[in-house]
N, CA and C of each residue as an Amber inpcrd file, in Angstrom:
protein
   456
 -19.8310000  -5.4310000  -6.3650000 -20.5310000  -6.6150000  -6.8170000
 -20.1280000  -7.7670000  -5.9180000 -20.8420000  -8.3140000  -5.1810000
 -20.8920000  -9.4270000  -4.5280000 -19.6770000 -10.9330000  -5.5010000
 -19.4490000 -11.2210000  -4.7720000 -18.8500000 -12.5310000  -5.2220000
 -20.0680000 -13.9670000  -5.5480000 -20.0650000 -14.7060000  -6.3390000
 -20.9320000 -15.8210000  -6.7180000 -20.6970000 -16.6640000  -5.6060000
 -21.9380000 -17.3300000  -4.9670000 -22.3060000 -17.8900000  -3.9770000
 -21.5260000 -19.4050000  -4.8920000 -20.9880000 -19.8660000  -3.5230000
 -20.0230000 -21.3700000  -3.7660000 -21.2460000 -22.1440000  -3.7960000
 -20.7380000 -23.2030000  -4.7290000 -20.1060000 -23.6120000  -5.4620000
 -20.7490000 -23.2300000  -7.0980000 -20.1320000 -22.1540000  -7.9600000
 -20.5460000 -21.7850000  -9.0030000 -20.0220000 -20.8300000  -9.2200000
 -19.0510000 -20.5270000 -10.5250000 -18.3950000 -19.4830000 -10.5150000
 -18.5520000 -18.6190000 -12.0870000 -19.9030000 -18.2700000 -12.4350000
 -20.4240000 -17.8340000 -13.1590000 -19.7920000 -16.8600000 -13.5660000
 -19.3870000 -16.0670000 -12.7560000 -18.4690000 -14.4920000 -12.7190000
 -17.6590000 -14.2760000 -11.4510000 -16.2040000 -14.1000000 -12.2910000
 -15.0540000 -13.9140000 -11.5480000 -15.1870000 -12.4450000 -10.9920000
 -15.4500000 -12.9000000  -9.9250000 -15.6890000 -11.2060000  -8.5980000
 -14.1900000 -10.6640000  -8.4410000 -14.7630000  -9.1420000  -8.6090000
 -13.1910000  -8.1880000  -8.8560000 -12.5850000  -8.3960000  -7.8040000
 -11.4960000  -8.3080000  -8.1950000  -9.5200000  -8.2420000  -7.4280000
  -9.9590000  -7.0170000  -6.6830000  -9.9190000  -6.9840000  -5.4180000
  -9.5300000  -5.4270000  -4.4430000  -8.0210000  -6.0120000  -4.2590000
  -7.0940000  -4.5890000  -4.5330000  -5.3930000  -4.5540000  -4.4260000
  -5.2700000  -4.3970000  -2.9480000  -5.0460000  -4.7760000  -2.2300000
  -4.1280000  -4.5300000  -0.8830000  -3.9720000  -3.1420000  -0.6750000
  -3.6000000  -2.6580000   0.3510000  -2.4210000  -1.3440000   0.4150000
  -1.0420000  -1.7180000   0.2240000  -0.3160000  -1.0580000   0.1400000
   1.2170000  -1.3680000  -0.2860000   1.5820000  -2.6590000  -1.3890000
   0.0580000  -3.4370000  -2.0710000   0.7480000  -4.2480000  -2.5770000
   1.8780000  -3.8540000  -3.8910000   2.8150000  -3.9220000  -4.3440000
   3.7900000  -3.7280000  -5.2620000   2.9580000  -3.9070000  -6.5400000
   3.0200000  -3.2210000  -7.6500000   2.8450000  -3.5940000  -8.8020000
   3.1940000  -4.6120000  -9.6060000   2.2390000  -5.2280000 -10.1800000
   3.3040000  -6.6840000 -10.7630000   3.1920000  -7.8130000 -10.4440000
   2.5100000  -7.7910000  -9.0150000   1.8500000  -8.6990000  -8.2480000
   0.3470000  -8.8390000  -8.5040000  -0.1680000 -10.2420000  -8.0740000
  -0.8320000 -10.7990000  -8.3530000  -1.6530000  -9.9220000  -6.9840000
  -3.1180000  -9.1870000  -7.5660000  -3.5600000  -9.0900000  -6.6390000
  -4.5750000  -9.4060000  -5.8480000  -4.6970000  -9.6530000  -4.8290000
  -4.9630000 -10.4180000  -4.0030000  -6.3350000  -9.8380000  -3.3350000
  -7.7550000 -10.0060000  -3.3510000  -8.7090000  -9.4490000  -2.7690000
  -8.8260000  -9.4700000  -1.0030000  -8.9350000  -8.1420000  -0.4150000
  -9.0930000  -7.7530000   0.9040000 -10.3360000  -8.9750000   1.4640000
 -10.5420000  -9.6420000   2.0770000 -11.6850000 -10.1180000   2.8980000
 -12.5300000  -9.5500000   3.5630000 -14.1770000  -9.0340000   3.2910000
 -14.9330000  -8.2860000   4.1900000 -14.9630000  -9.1750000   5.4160000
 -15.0270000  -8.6010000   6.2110000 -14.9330000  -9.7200000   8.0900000
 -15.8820000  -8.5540000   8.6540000 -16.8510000  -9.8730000   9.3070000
 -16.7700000 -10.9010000   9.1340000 -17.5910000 -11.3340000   7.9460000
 -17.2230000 -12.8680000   7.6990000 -17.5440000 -13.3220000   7.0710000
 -18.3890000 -14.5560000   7.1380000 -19.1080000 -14.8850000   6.5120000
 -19.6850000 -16.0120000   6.3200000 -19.1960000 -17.2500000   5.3580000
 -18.1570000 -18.5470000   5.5710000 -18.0470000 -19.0650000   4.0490000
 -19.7530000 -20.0620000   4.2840000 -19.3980000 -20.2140000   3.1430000
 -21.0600000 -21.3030000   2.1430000 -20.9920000 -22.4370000   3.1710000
 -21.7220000 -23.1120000   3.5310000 -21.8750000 -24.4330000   4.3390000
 -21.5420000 -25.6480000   3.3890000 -21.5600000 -25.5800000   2.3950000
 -21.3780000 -26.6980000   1.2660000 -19.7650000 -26.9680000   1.5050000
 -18.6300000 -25.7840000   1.8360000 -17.4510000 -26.1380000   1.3560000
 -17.1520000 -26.7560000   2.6490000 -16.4910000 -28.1420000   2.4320000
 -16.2580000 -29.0610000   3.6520000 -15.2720000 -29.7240000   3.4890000
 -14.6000000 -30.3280000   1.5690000 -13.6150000 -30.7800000   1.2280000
 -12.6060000 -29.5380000   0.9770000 -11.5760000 -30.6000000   1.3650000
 -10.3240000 -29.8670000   0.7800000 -10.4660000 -28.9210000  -1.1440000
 -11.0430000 -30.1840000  -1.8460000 -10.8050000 -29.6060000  -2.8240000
 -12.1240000 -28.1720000  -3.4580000 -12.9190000 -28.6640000  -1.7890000
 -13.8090000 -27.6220000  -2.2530000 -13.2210000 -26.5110000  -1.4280000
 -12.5170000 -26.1600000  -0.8540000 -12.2080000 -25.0390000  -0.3930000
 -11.5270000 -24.7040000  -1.0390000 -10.1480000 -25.0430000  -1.9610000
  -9.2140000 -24.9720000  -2.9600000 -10.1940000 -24.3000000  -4.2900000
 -11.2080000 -24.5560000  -4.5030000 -11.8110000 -23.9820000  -5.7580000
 -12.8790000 -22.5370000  -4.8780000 -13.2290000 -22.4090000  -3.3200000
 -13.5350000 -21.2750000  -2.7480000 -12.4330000 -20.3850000  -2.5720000
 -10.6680000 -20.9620000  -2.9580000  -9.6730000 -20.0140000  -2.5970000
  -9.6650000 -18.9900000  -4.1670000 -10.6040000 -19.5630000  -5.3890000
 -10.6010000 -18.9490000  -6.7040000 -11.4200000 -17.3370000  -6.2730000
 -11.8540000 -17.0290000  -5.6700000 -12.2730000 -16.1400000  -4.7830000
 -11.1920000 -15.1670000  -4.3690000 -10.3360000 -15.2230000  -4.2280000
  -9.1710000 -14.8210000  -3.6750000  -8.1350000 -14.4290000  -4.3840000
  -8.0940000 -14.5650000  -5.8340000  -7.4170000 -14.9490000  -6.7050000
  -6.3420000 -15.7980000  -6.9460000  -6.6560000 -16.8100000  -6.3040000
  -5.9200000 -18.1240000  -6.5670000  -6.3640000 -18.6430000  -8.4110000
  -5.3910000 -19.0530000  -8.8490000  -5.7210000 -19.1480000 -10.3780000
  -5.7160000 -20.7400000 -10.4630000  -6.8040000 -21.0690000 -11.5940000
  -6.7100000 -21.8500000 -11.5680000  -5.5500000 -23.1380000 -11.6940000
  -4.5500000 -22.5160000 -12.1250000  -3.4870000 -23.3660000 -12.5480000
  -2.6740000 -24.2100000 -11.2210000  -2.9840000 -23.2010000 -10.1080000
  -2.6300000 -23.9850000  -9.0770000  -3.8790000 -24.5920000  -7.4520000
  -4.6210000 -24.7070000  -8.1620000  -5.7150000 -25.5870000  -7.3180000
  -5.7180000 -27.1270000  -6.9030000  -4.9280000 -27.1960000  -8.0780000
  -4.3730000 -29.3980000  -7.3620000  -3.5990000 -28.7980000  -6.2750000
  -2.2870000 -27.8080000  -6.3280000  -1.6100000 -27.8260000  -5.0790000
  -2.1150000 -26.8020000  -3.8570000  -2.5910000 -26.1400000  -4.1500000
  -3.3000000 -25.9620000  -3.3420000  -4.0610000 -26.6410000  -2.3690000
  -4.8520000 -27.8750000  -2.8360000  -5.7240000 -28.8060000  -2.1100000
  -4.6140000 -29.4920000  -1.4240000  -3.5380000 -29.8030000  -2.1530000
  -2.4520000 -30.9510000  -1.6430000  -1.8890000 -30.1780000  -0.0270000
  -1.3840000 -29.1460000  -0.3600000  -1.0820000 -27.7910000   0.5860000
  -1.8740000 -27.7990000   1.6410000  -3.1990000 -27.5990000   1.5200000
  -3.9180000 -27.3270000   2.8400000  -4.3860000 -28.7230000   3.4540000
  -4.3310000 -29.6690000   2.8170000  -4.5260000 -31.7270000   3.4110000
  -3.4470000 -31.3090000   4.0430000  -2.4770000 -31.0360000   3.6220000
  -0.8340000 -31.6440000   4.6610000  -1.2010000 -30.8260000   5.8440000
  -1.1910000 -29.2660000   5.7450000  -1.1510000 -28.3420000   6.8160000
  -2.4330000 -28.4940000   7.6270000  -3.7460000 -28.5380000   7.1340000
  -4.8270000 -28.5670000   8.5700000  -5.3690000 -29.2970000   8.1480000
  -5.5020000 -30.3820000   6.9570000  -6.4130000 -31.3210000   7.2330000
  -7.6930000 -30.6950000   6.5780000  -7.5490000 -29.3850000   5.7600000
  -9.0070000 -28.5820000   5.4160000  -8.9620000 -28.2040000   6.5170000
  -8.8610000 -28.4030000   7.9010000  -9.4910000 -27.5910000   8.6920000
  -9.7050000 -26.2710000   9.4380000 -10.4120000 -25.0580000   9.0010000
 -10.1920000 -23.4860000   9.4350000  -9.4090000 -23.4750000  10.8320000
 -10.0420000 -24.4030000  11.6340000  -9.6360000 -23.8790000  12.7520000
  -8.6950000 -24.5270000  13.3130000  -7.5620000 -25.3210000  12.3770000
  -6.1360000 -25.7330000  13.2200000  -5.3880000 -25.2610000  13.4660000
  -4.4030000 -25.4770000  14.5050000  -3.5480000 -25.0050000  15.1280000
  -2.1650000 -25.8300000  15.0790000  -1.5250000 -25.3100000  14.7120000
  -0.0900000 -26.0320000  14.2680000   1.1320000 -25.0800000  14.9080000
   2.1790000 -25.8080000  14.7450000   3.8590000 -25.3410000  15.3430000
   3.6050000 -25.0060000  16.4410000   2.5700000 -25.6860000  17.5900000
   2.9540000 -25.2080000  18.8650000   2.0550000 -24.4030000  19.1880000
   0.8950000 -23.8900000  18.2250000   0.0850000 -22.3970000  17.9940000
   0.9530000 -21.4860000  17.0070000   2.0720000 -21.7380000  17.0170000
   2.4710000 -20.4290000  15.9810000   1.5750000 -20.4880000  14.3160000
   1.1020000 -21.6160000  14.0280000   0.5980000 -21.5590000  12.6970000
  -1.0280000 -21.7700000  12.9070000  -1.9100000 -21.2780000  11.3910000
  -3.3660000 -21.0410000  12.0790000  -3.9130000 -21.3540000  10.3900000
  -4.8370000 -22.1490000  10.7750000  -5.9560000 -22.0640000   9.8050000
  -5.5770000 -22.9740000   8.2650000  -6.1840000 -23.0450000   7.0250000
  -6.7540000 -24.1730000   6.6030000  -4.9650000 -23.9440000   5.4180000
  -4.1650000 -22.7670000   5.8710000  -3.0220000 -22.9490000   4.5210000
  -1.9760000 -23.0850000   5.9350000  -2.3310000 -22.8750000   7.4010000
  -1.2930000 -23.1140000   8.3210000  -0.4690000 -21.9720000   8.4620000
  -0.9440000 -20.6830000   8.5880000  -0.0060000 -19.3900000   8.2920000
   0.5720000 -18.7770000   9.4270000   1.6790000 -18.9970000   9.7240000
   2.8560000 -19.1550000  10.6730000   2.7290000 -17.1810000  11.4470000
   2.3100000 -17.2150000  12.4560000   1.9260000 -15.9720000  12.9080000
   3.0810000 -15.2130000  13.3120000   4.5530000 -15.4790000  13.5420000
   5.2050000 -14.8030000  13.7880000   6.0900000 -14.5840000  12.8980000
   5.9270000 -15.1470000  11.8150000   6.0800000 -14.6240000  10.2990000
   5.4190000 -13.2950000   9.7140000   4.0470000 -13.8270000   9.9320000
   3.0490000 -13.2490000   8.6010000   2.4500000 -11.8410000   9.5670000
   1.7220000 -12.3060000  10.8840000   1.2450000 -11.2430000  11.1440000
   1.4550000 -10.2550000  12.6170000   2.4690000 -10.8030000  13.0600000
   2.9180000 -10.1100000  14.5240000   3.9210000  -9.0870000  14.1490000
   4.4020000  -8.3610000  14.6330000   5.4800000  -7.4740000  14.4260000
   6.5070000  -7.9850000  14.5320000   8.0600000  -7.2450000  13.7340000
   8.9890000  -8.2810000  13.7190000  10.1110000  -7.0300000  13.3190000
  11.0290000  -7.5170000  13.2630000  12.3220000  -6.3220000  13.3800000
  12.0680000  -6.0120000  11.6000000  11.7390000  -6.3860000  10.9430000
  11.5480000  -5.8730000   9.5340000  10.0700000  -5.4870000   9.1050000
   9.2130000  -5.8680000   9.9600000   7.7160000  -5.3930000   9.4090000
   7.2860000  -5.0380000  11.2190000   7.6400000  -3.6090000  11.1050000
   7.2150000  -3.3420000  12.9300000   5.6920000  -2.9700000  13.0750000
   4.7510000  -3.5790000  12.0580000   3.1860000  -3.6990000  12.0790000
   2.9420000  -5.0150000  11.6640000   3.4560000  -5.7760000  11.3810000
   3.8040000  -7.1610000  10.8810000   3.5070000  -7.2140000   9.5230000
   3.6780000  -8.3220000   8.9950000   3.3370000  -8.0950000   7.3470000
   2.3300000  -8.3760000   6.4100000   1.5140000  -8.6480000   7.1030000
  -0.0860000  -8.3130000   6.7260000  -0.9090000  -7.7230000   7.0240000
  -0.5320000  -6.5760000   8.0990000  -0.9930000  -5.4450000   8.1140000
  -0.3490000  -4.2330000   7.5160000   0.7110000  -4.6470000   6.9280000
   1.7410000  -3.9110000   5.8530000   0.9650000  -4.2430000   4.6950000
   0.2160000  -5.0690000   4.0900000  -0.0100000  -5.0990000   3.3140000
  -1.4060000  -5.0430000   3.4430000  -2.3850000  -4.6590000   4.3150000
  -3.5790000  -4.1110000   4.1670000  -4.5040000  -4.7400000   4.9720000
  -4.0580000  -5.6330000   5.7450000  -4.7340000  -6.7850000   6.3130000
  -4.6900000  -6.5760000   7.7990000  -5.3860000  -5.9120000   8.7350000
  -5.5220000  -5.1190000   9.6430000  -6.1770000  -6.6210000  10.7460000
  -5.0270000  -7.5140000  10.9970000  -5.1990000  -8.8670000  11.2230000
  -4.6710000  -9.0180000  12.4110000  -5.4260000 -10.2200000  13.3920000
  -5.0180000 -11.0250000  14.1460000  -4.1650000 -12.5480000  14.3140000
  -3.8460000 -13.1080000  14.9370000  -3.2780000 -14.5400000  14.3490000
  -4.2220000 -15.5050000  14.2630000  -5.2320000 -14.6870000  15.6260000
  -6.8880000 -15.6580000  15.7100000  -8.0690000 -15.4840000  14.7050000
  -7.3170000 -14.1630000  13.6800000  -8.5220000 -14.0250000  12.2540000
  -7.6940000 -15.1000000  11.3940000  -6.8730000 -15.5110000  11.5010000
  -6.3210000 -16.2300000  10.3780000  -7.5330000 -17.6910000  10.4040000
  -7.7830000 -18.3210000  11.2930000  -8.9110000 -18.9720000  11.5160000
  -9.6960000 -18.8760000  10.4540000 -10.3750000 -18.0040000  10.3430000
 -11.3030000 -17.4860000   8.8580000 -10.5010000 -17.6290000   7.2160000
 -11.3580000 -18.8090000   7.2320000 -10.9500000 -19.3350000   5.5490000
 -10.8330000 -18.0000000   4.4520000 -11.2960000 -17.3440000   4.6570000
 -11.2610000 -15.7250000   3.6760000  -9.7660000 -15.5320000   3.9370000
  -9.5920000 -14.5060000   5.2380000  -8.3910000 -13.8480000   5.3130000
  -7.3670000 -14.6050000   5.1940000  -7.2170000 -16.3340000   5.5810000
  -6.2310000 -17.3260000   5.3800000  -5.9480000 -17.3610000   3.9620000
  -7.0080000 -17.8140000   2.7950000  -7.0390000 -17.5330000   1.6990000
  -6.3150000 -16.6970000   1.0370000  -6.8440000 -15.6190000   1.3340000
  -6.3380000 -14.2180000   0.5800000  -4.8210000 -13.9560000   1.1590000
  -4.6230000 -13.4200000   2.7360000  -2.7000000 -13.7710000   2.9350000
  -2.2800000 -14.5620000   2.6040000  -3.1100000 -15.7000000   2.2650000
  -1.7480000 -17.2720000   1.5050000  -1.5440000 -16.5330000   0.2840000
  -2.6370000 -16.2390000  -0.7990000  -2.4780000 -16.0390000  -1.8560000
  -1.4850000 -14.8450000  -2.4540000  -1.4350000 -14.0470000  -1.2660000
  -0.4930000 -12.5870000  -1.2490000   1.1290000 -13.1440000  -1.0180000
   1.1520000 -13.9880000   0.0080000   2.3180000 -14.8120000   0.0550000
   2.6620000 -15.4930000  -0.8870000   1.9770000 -16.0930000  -1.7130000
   2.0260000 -17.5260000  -2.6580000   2.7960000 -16.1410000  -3.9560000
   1.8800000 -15.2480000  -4.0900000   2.1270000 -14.4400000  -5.1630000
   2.9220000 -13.7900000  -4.7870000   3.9610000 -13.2470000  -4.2030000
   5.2870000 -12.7020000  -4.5820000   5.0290000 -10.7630000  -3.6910000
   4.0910000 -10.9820000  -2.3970000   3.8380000  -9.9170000  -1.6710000
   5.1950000  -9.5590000  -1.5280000   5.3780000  -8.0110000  -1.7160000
   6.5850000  -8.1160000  -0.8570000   7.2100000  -8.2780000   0.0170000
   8.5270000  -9.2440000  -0.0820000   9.1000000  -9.3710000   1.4360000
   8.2440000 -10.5550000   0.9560000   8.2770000 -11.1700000   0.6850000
   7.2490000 -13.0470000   0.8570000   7.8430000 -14.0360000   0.2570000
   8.9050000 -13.6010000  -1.0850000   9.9400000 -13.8800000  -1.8580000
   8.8060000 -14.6950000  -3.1080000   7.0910000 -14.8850000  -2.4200000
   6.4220000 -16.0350000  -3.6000000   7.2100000 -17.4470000  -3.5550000
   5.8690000 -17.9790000  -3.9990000   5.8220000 -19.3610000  -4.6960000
   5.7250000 -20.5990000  -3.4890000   5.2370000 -21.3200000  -3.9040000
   5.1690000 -22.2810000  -2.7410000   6.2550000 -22.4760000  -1.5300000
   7.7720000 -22.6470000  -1.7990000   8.4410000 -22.6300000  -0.9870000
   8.4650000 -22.3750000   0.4790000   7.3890000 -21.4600000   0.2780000
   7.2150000 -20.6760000   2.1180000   6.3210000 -22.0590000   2.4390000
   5.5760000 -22.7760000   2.1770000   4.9310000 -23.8800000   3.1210000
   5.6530000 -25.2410000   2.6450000   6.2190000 -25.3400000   4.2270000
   6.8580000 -26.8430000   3.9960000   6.6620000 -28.1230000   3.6700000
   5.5900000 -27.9870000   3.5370000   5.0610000 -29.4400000   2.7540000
   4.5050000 -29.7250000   0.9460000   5.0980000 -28.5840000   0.7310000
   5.4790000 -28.6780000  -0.2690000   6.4790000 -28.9990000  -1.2160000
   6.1640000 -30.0060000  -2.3930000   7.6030000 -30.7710000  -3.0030000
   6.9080000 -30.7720000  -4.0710000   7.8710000 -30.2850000  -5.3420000
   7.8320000 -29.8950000  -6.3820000   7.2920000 -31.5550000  -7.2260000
C-alpha cells in the first residue's frame, strides 16, 4: 500500500523492519529509491511531519523540526563537517554509512540500507537512518544525543 501523498495523513502507511533491526526497536521503514518527495514540502516543519512517514512519532516532531533548522537549514542537499555530514538531519558519513572497524559494511547497510553518503541527500533515506538512529538501532545507543545540536 502506497504511503498518503503529503500533506495528509489519512492512513498511517506500514512499518517495513530493516534487516538486522533488533527487536524492541522502533521500526523504521526501508525507502523505495528512487524517490520522489511531494513539491509542497519546503518548510522545516513540513518535512518534520513528511518524517511521520518514516516512523517518526508524533511526540517528537517539534524536535525534530528544531534538529533539522540547526543541521541543514531544511535543506536535502547540505553538506556539513567538512562533507563528512549530509542531508536535511546532517548524518555524519563516517559514522553511519562507510565502513569502520566495528561495522566493516558500515552501519546502515548493517541495518538494511544498501547506502551511499551521496543517497543520504534524499529526504527518505535521511529520514528513515535518522529515525533508526534516533530509535535505539543497534550500536546507535538512541535518542537525540547523537546530533549535536541538540539540548534537552
Amino acid at each position: 500500500m502506497p504511503a498518503p501523498p503529503y500533506p495528509g495523513d489519512a492512513a498511517t502507511p506500514p512499518r517495513i523492519l530493516p534487516a538486522n533491526t533488533p527487536t524492541g526497536v522502533y521500526d523504521a521503514p526501508k525507502p523505495a529509491t528512487p524517490t520522489t518527495t511531494p513539491p509542497t514540502v519546503k518548510t522545516c516543519s513540513q518535512w518534520a511531519q513528511y518524517g511521520r512517514r518514516f516512523g517518526w512519532p508524533e511526540s517528537e516532531i517539534a524536535t525534530l523540526t528544531v534538529i533539522m533548522g540547526r543541521e541543514s537549514g531544511c535543506q536535502p542537499e547540505a553538506i556539513g563537517d567538512r562533507g563528512a555530514s549530509r542531508g536535511l538531519l546532517q548524518l555524519h558519513c563516517p559514522t553511519w554509512v562507510e565502513p569502520s572497524k566495528y561495522w566493516p559494511t558500515g552501519w546502515a547497510n548493517a541495518h538494511g540500507f544498501n547506502v551511499t553518503c551521496n543517497d543520504l541527500h534524499n529526504p527518505d533515506t535521511n529520514l528513515a537512518i535518522g529515525f533508526l538512529i534516533w530509535a535505539g538501532g543497534e550500536g546507535s545507543g538512541g535518542g537525540w544525543w547523537n546530533w549535536t545540536t541538540y539540548t534537552p
